[in-house]
C-alpha positions as CSV (number, residue, x, y, z in Angstrom):
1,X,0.0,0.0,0.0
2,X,3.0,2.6,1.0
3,X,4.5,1.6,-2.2
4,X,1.3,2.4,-4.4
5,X,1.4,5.8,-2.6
6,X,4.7,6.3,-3.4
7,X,4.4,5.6,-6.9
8,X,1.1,7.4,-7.2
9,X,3.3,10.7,-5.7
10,X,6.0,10.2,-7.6
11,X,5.0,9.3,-11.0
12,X,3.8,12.5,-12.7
13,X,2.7,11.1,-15.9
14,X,0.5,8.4,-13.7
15,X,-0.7,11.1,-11.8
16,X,-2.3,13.5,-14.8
17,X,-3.3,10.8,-16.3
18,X,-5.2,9.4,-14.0
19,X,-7.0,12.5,-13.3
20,X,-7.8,13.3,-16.4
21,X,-9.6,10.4,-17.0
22,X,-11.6,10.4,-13.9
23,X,-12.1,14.4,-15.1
24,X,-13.1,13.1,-18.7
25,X,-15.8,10.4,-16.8
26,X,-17.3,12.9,-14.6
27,X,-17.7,15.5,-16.9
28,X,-19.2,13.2,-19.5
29,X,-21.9,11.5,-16.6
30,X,-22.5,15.2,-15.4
31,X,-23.7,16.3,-18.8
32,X,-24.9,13.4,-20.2
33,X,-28.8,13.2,-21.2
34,X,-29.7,10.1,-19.7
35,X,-28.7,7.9,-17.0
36,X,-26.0,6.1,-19.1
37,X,-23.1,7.8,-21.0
38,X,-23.2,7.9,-24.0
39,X,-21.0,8.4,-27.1
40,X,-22.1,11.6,-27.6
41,X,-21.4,12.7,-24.1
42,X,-17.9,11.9,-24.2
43,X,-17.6,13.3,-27.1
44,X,-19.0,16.9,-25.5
45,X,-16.8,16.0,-22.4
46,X,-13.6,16.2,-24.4
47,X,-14.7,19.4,-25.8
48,X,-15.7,20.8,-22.4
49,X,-11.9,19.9,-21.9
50,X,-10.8,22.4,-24.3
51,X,-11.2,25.1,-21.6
52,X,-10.6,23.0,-18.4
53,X,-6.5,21.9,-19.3
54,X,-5.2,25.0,-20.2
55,X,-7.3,26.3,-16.8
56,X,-5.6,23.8,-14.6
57,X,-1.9,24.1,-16.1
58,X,-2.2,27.5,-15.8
59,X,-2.9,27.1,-12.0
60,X,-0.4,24.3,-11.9
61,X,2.3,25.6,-13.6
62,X,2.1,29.4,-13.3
63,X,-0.3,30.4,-10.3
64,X,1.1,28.2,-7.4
65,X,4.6,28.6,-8.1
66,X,5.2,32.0,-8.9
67,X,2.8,33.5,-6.3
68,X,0.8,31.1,-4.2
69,X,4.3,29.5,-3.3
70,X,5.9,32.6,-2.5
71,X,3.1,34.3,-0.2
72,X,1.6,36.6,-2.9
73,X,-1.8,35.4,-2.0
74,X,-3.8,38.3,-3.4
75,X,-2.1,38.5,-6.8
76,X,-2.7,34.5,-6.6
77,X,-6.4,35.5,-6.1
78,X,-6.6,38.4,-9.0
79,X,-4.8,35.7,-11.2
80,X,-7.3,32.9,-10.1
81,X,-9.9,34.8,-11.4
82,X,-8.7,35.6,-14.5
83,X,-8.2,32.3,-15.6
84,X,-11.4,31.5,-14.5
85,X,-12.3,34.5,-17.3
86,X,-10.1,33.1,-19.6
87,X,-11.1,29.7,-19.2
88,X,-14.9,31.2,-19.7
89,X,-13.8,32.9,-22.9
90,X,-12.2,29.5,-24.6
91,X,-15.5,27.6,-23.3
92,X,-17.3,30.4,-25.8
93,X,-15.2,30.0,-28.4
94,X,-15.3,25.8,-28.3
95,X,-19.5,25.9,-28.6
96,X,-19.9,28.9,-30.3
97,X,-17.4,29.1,-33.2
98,X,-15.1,25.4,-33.3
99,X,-17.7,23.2,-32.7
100,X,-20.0,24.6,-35.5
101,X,-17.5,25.0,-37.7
102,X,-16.6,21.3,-37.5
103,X,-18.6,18.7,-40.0
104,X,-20.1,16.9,-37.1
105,X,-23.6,15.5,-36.9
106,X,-23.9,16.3,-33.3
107,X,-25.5,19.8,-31.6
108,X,-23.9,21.2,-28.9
109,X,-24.4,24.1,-27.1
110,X,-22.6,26.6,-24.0
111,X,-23.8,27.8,-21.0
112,X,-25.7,31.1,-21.8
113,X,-24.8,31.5,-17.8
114,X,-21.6,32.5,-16.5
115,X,-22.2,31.1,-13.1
116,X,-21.9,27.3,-14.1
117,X,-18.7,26.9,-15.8
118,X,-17.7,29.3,-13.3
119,X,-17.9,27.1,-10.7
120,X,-16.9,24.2,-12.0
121,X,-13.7,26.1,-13.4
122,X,-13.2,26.8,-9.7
123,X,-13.8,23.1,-8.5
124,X,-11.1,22.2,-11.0
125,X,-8.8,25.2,-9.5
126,X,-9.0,24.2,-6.0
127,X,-8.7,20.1,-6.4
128,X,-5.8,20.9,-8.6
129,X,-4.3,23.1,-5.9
130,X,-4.9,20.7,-3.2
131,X,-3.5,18.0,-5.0
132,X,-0.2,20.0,-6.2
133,X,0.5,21.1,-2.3
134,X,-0.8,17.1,-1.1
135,X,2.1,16.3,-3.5
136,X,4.8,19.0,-2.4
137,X,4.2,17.8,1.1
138,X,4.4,14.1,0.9
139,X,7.9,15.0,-1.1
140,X,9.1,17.4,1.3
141,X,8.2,14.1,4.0
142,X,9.9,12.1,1.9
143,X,13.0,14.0,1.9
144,X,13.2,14.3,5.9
145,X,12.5,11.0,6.1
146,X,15.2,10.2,4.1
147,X,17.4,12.9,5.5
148,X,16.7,11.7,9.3
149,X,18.1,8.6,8.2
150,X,21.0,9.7,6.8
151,X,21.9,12.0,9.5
152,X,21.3,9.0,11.8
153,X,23.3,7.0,10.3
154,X,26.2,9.5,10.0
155,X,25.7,9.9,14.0
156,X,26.5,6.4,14.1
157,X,29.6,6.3,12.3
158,X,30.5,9.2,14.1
159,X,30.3,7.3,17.3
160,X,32.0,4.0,16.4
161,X,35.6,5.0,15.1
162,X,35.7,7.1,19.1
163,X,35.3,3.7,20.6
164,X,37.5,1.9,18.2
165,X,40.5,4.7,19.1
166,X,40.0,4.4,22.4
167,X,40.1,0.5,22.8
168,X,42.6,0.3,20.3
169,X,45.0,3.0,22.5
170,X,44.3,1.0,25.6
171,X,45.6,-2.4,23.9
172,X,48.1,-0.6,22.6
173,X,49.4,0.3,26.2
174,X,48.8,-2.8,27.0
175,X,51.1,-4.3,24.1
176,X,54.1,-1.8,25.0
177,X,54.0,-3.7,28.9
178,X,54.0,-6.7,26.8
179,X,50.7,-7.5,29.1
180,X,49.6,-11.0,29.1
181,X,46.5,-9.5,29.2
182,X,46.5,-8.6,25.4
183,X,45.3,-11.3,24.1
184,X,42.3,-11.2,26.2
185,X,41.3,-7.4,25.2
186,X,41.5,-8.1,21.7
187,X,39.0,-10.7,21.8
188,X,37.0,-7.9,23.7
189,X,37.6,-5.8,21.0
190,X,36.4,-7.7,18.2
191,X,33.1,-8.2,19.9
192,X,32.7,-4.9,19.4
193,X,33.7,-4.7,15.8
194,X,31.1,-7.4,15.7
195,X,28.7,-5.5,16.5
196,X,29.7,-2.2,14.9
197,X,30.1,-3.7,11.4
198,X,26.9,-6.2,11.8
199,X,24.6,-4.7,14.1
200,X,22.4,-2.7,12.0
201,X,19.2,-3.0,14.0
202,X,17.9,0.1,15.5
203,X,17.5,-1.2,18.7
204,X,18.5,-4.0,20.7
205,X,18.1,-5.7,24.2
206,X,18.7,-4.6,27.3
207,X,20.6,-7.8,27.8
208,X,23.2,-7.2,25.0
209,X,23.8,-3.8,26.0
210,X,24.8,-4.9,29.4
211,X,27.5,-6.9,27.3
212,X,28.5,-4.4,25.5
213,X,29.0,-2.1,28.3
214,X,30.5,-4.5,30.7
215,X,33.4,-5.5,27.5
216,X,34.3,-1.6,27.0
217,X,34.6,-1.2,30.9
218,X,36.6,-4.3,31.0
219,X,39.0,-2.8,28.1
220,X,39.4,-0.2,29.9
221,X,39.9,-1.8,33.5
222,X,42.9,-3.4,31.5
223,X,45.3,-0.3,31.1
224,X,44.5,1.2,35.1
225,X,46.6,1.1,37.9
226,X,43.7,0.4,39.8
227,X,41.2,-1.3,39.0
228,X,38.6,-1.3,42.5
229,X,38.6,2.6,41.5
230,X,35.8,1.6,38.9
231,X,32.5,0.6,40.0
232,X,30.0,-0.8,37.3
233,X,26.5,-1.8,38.8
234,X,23.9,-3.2,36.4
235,X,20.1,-4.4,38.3
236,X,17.9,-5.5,34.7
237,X,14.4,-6.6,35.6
238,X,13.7,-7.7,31.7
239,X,16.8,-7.9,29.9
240,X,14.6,-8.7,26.6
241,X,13.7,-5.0,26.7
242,X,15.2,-2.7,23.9
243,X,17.3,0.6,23.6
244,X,18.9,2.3,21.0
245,X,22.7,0.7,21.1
246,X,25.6,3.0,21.5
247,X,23.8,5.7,23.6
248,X,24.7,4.3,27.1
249,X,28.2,3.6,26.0
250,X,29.0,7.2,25.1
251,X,28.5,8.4,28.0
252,X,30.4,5.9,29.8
253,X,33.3,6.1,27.1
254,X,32.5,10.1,28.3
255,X,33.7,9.2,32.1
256,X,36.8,7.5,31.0
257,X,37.9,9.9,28.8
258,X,37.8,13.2,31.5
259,X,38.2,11.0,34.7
260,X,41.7,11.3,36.4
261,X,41.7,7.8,37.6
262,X,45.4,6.8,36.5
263,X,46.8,10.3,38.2
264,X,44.3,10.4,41.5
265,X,44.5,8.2,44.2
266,X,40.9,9.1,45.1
267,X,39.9,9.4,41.4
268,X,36.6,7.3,40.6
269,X,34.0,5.9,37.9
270,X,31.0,4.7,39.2
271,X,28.4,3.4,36.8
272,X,25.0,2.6,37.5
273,X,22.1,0.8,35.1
274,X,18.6,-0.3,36.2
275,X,15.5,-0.9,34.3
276,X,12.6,-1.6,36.8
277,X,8.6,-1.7,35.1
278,X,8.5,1.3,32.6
279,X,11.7,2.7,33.0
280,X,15.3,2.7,32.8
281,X,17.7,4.6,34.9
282,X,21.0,4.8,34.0
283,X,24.0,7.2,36.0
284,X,27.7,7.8,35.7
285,X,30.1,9.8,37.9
286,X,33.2,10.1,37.4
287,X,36.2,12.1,38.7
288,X,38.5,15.0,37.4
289,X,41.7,17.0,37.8
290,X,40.5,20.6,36.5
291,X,37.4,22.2,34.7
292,X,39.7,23.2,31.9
293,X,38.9,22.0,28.4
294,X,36.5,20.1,30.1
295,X,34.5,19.4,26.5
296,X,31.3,16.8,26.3
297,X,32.6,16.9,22.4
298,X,30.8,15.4,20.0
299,X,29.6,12.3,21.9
300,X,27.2,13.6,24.1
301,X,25.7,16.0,20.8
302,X,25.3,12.7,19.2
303,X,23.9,11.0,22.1
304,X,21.0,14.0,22.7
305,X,20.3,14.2,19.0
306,X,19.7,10.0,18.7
307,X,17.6,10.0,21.7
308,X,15.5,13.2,20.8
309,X,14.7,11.2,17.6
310,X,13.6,8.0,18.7
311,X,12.3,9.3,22.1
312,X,11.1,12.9,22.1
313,X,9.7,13.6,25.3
314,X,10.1,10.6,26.7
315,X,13.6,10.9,27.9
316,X,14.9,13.3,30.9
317,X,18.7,13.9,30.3
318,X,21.0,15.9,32.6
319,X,24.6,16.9,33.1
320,X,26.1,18.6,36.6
321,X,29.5,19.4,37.9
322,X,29.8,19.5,41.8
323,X,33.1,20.2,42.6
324,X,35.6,17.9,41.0
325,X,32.9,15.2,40.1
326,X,31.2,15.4,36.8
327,X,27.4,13.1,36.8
328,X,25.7,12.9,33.9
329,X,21.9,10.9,34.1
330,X,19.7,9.2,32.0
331,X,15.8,8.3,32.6
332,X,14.0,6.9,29.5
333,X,10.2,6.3,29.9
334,X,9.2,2.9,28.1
């Protein structure tokens, strides 16, 4: 059905030609002598035309572009009326001077009243409007849509290469102590490369999040000194429930990146996630030497722009500094 819509929208030729066929039937059954159309009456409908297509390109082509389009609604409403004049005058000239002039055995006459064409000459203006600014809308949909997605997408790559430097830095400390440990994070590692190059869902489980975090924290653990100075607690009531993948992670990758756990002895990075009936309620704190250059970056940009999309208002996200320990919290309401 979406796809018939789309083609129907999209398909210009299908469009006019379509409407000018129901035009042709309706026009012939509204004029037509007896219950049934008839030969004649189509043939008086496709006369009747003579005025109505030039009427309706006129308003297609000229009137809603150039001045409907760009706010000049009274000159749209002078010009409206003139082709509804126009029209009027090339109605006259079909049944008063063409069609006698033709060798045809069949007599047909105009309106001697303005009113009537007049007002279907305005039906046809105003269905043709409506249908040109039904069509400019679905398009201008369209192109969001397509747009959203694109921009989506892009905020995904964005996010996946920061992981990948960051792991890959840690291994690479790692490699230098010639860590026995190595091996280990680079099995870590590719989970996540897994996931990055696989995963294309747009959400997933609560469950393989938790793995996801709980591998990146474990990366990390690998290159500190100290290694009870982070504090991950994770309390899932359904872990078959979804979120958008990647979000939690930034902000976790976030606490890492400004805590000063490998210079301060007291330095810290707690992490906390819970999902309990309708909600999830995730928290991380972590630690820092000074407030300079202290930048969220990109991340957390990309992080508030996913979530606006595929949660409006149904997410509550904040940020605080209190002294030297940075908090950022997430609530998402299911």
């Amino acid at each position: 059905m979406n796809r018939l819509i789309y083609v129907l929208f999209t398909k210009r030729w299908l469009q006019h030609s379509i409407f000018w066929l129901l035009s042709l039937f309706i026009i012939s059954w509204y004029f037509s002598i007896s219950n049934q159309v008839k030969v004649v009456d189509v043939i008086y409908g496709l006369f009747f035309h003579i005025c109505l297509v030039p009427l309706v390109y006129i308003n297609l082509r000229i009137c809603i572009p150039r001045l409907f389009k760009q706010d000049r609604y009274v000159l749209y409403i002078i010009a409206t009326i003139a082709n509804i004049v126009i029209g009027y005058g090339l109605h006259q000239f079909t049944f008063d001077i063409l069609i006698p002039a033709l060798p045809i055995d069949y007599y047909m006459v105009s309106f001697t009243d303005f009113w009537i064409p007049a007002v279907i000459f305005s039906i046809y203006i105003f269905i043709s409007s409506l249908l040109s600014l039904s069509k400019s809308w679905f398009l201008i949909e369209q192109l969001k849509s397509q747009n959203t997605k694109v921009e989506l997408e892009n905020l995904r790559l964005q996010i996946n290469p920061h992981f990948l430097l960051n792991a890959l830095n840690s291994i690479y400390g790692l490699s230098l102590k010639k860590d026995d440990q190595t091996p280990e994070a680079i099995l870590q590692l590719s989970g996540f490369l897994k996931h990055m190059l696989y995963e294309k869902q747009k959400f997933i489980t609560l469950s393989d999040e938790k793995e996801h975090i709980e591998n990146y924290v474990a990366i990390q653990k690998l290159r500190l000194k100290n290694q009870a100075q982070v504090d991950i607690s994770i309390d899932i009531e359904d872990d078959s429930q979804e979120i958008i993948p990647f979000v939690l992670l930034t902000f976790i990758e976030n606490a890492f990146k400004h805590s000063d756990i490998t210079e301060n002895p007291e330095g810290f990075i707690a992490i906390t996630l819970t999902h309990k009936g309708d909600y999830i309620a995730f928290v991380a704190r972590n630690s820092f030497k000074s407030k300079d250059n202290f930048d969220l970056g990109i991340g957390l940009n990309n992080a508030k722009s996913r979530l606006s999309h595929y949660y409006g208002e149904k997410y509550e996200l904040q940020s605080n500094i209190k002294g030297s320990i940075y908090e950022v919290s997430l609530r998402i309401n299911l």
